[in-house]
matplotlib code that plots the C-alpha trace (Angstrom):
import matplotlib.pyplot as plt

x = [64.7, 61.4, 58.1, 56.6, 53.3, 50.5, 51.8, 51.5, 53.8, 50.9, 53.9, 57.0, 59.6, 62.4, 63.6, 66.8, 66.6, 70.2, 70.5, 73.1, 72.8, 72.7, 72.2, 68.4, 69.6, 67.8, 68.9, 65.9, 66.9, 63.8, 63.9, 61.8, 61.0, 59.0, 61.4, 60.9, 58.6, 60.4, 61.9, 64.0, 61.2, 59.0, 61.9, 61.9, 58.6, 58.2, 61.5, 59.9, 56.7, 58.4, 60.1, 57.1, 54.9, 57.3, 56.6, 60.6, 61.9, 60.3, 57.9, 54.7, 51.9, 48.7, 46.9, 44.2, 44.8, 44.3, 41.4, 42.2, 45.3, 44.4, 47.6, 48.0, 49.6, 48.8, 49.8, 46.3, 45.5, 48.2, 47.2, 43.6, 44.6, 46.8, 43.9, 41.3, 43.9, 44.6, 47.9, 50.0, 51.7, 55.3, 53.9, 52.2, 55.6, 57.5, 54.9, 55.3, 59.3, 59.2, 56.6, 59.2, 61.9, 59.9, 59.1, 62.9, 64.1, 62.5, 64.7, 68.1, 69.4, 67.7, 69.3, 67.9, 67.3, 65.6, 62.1, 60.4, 56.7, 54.8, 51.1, 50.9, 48.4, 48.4, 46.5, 44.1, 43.9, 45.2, 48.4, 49.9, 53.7, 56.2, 59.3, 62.3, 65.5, 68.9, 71.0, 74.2, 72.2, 74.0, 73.9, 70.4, 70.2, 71.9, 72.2, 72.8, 73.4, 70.4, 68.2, 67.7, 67.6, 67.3, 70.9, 70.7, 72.6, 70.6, 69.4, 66.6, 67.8, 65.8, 68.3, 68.0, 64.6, 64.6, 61.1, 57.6, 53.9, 51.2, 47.9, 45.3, 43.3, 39.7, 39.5, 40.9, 38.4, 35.4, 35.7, 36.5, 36.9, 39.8, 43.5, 44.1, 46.9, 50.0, 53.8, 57.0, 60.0, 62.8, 65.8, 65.8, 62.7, 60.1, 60.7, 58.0, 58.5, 57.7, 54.1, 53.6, 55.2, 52.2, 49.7, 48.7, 47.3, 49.8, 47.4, 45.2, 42.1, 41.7, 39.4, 40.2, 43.9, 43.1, 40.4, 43.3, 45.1, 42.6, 41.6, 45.3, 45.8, 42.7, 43.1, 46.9, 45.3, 42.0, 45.1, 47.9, 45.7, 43.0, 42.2, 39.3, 39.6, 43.3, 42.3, 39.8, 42.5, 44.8, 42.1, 41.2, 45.1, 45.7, 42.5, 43.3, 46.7, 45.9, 43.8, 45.9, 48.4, 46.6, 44.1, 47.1, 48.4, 45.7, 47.5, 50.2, 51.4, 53.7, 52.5, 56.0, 55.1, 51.8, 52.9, 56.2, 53.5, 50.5, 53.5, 56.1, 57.8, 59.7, 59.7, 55.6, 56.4, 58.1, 55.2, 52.7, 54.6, 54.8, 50.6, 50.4, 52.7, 51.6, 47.7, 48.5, 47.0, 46.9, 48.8, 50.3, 53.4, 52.5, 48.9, 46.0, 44.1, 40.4, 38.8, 35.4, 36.9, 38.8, 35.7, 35.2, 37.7, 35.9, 34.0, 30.1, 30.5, 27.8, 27.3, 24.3, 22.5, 23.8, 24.1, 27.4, 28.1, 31.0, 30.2, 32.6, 31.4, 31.5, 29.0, 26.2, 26.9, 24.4, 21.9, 22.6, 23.9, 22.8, 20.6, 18.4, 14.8, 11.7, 11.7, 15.5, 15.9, 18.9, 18.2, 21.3, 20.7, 23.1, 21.2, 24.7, 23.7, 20.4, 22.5, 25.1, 22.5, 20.4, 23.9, 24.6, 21.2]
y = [21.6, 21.2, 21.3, 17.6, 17.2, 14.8, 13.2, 10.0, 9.0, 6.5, 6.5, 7.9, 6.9, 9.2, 9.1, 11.1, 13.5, 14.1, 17.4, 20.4, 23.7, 24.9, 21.8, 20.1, 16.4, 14.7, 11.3, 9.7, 7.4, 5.4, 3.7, 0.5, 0.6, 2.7, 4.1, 2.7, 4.2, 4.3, 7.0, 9.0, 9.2, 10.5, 13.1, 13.8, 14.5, 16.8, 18.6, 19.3, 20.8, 23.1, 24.6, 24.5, 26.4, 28.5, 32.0, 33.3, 30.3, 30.1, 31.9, 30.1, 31.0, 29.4, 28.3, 25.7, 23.1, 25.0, 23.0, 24.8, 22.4, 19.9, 17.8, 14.4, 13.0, 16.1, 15.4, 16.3, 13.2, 11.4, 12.5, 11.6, 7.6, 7.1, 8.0, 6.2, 3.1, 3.3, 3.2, 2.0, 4.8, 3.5, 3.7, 7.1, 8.2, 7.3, 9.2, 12.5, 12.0, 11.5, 14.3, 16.8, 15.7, 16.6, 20.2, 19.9, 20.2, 23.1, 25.1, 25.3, 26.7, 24.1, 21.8, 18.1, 16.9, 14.3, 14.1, 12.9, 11.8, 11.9, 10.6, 11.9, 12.8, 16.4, 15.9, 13.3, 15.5, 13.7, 15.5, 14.8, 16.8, 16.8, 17.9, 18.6, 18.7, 19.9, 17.1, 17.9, 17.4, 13.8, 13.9, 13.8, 10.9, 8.1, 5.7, 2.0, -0.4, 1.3, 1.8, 5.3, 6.0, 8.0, 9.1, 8.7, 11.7, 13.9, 17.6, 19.4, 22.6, 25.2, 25.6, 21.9, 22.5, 23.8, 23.8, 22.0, 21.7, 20.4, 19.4, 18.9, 15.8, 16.0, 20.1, 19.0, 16.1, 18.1, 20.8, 23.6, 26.9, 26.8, 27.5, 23.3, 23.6, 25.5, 26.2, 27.4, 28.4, 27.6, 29.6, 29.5, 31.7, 29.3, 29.3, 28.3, 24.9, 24.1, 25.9, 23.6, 20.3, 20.8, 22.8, 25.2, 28.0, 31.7, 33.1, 32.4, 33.6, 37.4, 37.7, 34.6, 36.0, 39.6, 37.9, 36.0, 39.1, 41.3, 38.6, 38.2, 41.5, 41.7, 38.2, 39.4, 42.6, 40.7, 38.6, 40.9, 43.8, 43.0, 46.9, 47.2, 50.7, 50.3, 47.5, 49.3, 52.3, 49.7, 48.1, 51.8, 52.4, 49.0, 49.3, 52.6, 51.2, 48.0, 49.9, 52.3, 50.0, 47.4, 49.6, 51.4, 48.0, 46.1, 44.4, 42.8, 43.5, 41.1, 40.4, 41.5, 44.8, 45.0, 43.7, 46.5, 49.4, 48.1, 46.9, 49.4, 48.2, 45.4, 43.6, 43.8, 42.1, 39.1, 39.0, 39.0, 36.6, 34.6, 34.7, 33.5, 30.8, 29.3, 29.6, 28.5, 31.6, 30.9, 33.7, 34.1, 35.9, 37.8, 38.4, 40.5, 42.4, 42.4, 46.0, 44.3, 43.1, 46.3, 47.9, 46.2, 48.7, 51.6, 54.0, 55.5, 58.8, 61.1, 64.7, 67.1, 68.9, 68.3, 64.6, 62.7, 59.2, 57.0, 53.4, 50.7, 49.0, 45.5, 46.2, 46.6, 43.0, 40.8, 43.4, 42.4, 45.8, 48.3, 48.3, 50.7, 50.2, 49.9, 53.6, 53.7, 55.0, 54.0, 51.9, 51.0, 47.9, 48.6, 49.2, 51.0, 53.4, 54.2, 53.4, 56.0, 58.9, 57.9, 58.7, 61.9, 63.4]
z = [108.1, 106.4, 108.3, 109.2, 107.2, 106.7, 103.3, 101.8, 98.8, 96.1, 93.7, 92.5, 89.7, 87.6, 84.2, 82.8, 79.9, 78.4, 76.5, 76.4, 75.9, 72.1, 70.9, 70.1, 70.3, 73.6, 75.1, 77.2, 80.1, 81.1, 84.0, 84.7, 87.8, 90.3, 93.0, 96.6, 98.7, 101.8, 104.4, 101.1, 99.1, 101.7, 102.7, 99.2, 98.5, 102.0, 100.9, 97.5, 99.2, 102.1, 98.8, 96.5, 99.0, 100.2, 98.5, 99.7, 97.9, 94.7, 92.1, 92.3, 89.3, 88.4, 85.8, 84.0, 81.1, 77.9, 76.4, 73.4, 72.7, 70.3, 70.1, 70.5, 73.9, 75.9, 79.2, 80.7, 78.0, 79.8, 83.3, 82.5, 81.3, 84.3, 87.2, 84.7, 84.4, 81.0, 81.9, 84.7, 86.6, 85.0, 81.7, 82.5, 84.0, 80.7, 78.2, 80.3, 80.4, 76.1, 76.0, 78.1, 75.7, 72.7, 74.2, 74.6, 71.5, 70.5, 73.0, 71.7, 75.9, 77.5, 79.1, 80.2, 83.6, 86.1, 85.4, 88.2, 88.6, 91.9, 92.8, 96.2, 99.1, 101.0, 104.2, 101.7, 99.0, 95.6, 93.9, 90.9, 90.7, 87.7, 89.2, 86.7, 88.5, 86.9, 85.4, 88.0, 91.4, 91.9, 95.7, 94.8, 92.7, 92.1, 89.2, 90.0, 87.3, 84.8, 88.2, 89.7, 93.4, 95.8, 97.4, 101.5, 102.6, 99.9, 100.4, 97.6, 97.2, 94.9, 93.0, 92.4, 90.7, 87.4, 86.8, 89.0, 88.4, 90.6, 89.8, 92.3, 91.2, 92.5, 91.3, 88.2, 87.4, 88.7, 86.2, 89.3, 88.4, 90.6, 90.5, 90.2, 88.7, 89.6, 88.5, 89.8, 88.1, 90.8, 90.1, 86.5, 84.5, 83.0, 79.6, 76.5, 76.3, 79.7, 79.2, 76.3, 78.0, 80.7, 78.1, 80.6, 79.5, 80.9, 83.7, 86.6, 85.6, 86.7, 88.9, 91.0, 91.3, 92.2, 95.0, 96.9, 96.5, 98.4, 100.7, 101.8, 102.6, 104.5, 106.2, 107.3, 108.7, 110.5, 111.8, 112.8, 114.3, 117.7, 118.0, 116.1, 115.5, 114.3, 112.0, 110.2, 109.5, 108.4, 106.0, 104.8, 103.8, 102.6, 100.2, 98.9, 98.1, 96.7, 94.7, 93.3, 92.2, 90.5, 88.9, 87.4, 85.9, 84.6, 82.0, 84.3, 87.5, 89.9, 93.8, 94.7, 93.5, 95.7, 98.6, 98.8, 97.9, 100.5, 103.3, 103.0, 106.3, 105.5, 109.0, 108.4, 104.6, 106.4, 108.7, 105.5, 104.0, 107.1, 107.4, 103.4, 103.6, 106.5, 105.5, 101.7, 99.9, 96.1, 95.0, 91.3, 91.4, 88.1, 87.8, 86.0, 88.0, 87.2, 86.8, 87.8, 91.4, 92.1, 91.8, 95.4, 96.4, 95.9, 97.7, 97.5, 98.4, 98.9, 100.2, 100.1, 102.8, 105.9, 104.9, 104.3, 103.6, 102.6, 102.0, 100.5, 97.0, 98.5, 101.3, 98.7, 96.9, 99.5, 100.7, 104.5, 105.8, 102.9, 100.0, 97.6, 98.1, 95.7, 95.0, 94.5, 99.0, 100.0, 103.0, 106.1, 108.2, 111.3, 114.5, 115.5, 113.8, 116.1, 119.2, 118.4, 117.4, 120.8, 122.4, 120.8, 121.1]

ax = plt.figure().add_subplot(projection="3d")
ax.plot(x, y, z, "-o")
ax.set_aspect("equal")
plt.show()
């Protein structure tokens, strides 16, 4: 059973797509109405989210609007008109559902689905989801003299899904550098035309994907570990690791690939996995880690004369606990230090 959470349905309709496979024709149902917002649109909607941020269930990626794209009815354009009232959520509903068709045609395996439209809330954050569901999932939806609705002994099963996006509104509209907008794939691979339906552009941006990355892993081990001392080995091996395998594919590399080569134990995966779900890590299932970040990962290492050190690249980005004085001395800030040599001596 999905997990209970704080969400508020603004507005939800559906329209049908009709296509088959190796064929380009398309057959758009519009509907003209707005579906109910009552107790199966509300299951509907928390169904769709315990699968969309469920990282065992689907293939989530993120991404930005390619602001690149210069054609007309964009559905960022279309997106933009309904939450400045342009258009009436219906209308707004009806442009995206032509607009999918369009990118339809152009794929000649595609098949057609329900497109469904959802202004939402998340715990009072604005959403915005197009969901595409296969065009068999009847116990899902139900068609009643030209009306759609929603079937009362339905179940959304990922394999249900075709293809999703979510936008997150207030990110989106204040220009955030942020992963606002995300993707998933359900059990079918994403093809092209559903990049070009949305006009997303194909990656998070690098360094924001190899962050959550690192700060996952770390976050998992801060969580999972109280021995201090066993922590920090953990974070040693789990740095070394995360380096090595993202360093060594900086043109691509999946998060299922990291994860196996930092966790190798798989009842610690689940766990992971466990920890990322529950605390919502934006994590792109394929990614490209950024050289710049990774340097993070590294170690300062220095021997001469008696004198050896090994200090991590990130403790030198903010100056608190090391930095290089006026005439280039390297200068530590940890009174430890003292205490443990007033100890030993």
């Amino acid at each position: 059973m999905p997990v209970e959470r704080n969400l508020e349905v603004l507005n939800i309709a559906v329209h049908k797509v009709e296509k088959e496979q190796y064929t380009k024709e398309t057959k758009i149902i519009l509907s003209d109405y707005i579906l109910a917002i009552d107790e199966y649109s509300k299951l509907f909607l928390n169904e769709f989210i315990d699968i969309y941020q469920n990282p065992r269930k689907t293939s989530k990626s993120f991404a930005q609007f390619d602001k690149d794209e210069l054609e007309d009815g964009r559905f960022e354009d279309l997106l933009g008109k309904y939450m400045d009232s342009t258009y009436g959520f219906l209308e707004a509903s009806k442009r995206i559902a032509k607009r999918f068709a369009v990118k339809l045609e152009s794929e000649s395996l595609a098949t057609g689905g329900y497109v469904f439209c959802i202004d939402y809330k998340n715990e009072t954050r604005q959403n915005f989801a197009v969901i595409i569901l296969n065009q068999k999932v009847h116990p899902v939806i139900l068609e009643d003299g030209g009306r759609f609705k929603l079937s009362a002994s339905f179940m959304l099963e990922t394999n249900s899904i075709n293809m999703a996006a979510n936008v997150k509104i207030r990110d989106w509209q204040d220009g955030a550098d942020s992963s606002y907008l995300s993707y998933i794939r359900g059990k079918k691979q994403l093809t092209e035309y559903f990049k070009k339906f949305i006009g997303c552009t194909t990656a998070q941006p690098s360094t924001i994907a190899t962050n959550n990355v690192i700060n996952a892993v770390y976050g998992y081990i801060d969580y999972a570990f109280e021995d201090i001392t066993e922590r920090s080995e953990r974070k040693e091996k789990a740095k070394d690791a995360m380096y090595h395998i993202m360093s060594g594919n900086l043109e691509h590399v999946s998060f299922e690939t990291v994860r196996n080569f930092v966790f190798q134990d798989e009842a610690e995966r689940e766990k992971f996995m466990d920890y990322i779900s529950v605390n919502q890590f934006e994590i792109s299932e394929e990614f490209s880690p950024n050289g710049t970040v990774l340097k993070k990962l590294q170690r300062f290492e220095y021997k001469s004369r008696g004198i050896e050190l090994k200090i991590r690249n990130d403790v030198f980005q903010d100056n608190s606990r090391v930095e290089f004085d006026e005439q280039n001395n390297l200068v530590i800030k940890d009174p430890e230090i003292r205490n443990l040599f007033n100890m030993q001596n």
